[in-house]
C-alpha positions, 0 to 999 in steps of 0.5 A: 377722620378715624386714626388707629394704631395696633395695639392703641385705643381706637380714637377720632380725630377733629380738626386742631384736636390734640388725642392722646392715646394708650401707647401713643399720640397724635398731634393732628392740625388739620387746616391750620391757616396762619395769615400773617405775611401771607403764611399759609399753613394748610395742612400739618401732621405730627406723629409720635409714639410713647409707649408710657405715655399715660404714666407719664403725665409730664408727658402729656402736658408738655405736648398740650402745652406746644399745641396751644403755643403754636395756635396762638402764635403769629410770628412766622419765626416763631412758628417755625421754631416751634415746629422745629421743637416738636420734630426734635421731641418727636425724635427724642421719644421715638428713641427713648420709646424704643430703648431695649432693656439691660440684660438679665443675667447672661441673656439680652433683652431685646426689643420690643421684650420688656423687664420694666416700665422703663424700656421696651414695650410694656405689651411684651413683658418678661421677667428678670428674677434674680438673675433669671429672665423668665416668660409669666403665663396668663394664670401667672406661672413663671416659666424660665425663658432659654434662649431669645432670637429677636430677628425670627421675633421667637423666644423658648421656655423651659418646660414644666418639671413633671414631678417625681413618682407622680407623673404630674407637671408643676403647672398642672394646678394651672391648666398647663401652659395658658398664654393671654390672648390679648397679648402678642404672644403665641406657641409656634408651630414647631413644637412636639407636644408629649402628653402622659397619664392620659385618660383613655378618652384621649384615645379618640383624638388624632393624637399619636398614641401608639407603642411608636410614639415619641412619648416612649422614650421620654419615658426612659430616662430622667423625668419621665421615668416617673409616667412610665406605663402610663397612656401617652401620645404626642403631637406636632402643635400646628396652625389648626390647634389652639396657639395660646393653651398646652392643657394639662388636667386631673381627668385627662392628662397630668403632665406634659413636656415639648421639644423645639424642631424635631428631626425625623429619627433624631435620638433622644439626646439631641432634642431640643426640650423648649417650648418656643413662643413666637411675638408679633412685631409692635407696628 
């Protein structure tokens, strides 16, 4: 019999086996028949999941430890008791597995996003940096994270700063903004990428890069004033793109930044600069 769980090792499963797995265990007695006093225990099933449980070693043995216990029991009292233990752990873990982290700075963190090994989800890892939650790209640039909605399961970064007089982002050496594939994360659809000092290759893209685009106020104030005159060109980051990568590159274009949910006609003052990441729930 096969037993997966997302995110966990693929394992199988024989009869009176104890598994235990990367982010969970599975208790699993399969056809345990217990004789005295006529007691017969056909089919038990226990489930728990940890989400340390390989850095817990105590863990694991404790867990082993009652499952040998309840093979060698004979007593019907016992063994009832001994189930009875292993429901209350079951619960106990479950809780202690799903304890949301503190908040760092102003900003709750909730679950299943992780600022140490000792709560949430190890997958869904942030961090908290004197006072600053932040989200770490896969080639390890540090991007402050804005603000979180844990029930819409999305969180947005601030965008790189695009440096003065040189139009280039501050992730350029980076490739832009590159997300881990194997982990749960991905840019969400709602976002406006604007693109600057852009090679002419770009050109031959769907983008928009005309005088209408969005780019070109941009280029008015602040940050942008430094890419003015330069090619650029936005687009809306839909499904039929690559959810995981913003790329940014010496030959291409060298600096970028995004706006969250952008109205038709919304003036410039009352966009949304971000870029929102979306998470896929932990079961």
């Amino acid at each position: 019999m096969s037993h997966s769980h997302p995110g966990a090792k693929r394992v199988f499963l024989e009869e009176g086996q104890l598994v235990v797995g990367l982010n969970h265990c599975t208790l699993y007695l399969r056809n345990v028949e217990c004789k005295v006093a006529n007691v017969s225990l056909k089919t038990l099933y226990f489930g728990c999941h940890f989400l340390y449980i390989n850095k817990h070693p105590v863990l694991r043995l404790f867990i082993a430890q009652l499952y040998s216990l309840f093979l060698s029991l004979s007593n019907p009292e016992l063994i009832t008791m001994v189930h009875v233990i292993v429901v209350l752990f079951i619960l106990v873990t479950q809780v202690s597995a799903h304890r949301p982290c503190p908040k760092c700075g102003k900003i709750k963190v909730p679950y299943p996003l992780s600022t140490d090994e000792n709560c949430g989800d190890p997958r869904y890892r942030i961090y908290c940096n004197n006072g600053a939650l932040e989200f770490m790209s896969a080639p390890g640039f540090y991007y402050k994270i804005l603000s979180i909605s844990p029930k819409a399961n999305k969180l947005i970064i601030k965008p790189p700063l695009i440096q003065e007089n040189t139009c280039y982002s501050s992730d350029l050496d980076q490739g832009g903004l590159m997300l881990d594939e194997n982990l749960p994360f991905n840019i969400s659809t709602r976002n406006t990428v604007m693109l600057f000092n852009c090679s002419d290759n770009i050109l031959l893209s769907p983008l928009n890069c005309s005088s209408s685009s969005f780019c070109r106020e941009f280029e008015e104030v602040g940050e942008g004033c430094g890419c003015k005159g330069t090619l650029c060109c936005h687009f809306l980051k839909d499904s039929s793109m690559t959810s995981h990568r913003i790329r940014t590159r010496l030959g291409g274009c060298t600096a970028y930044t995004c706006v969250v949910d952008k109205q038709p006609g919304e003036p410039l003052e009352s966009w949304n600069f971000g870029i929102e990441l979306q998470w896929l729930p932990p079961f």
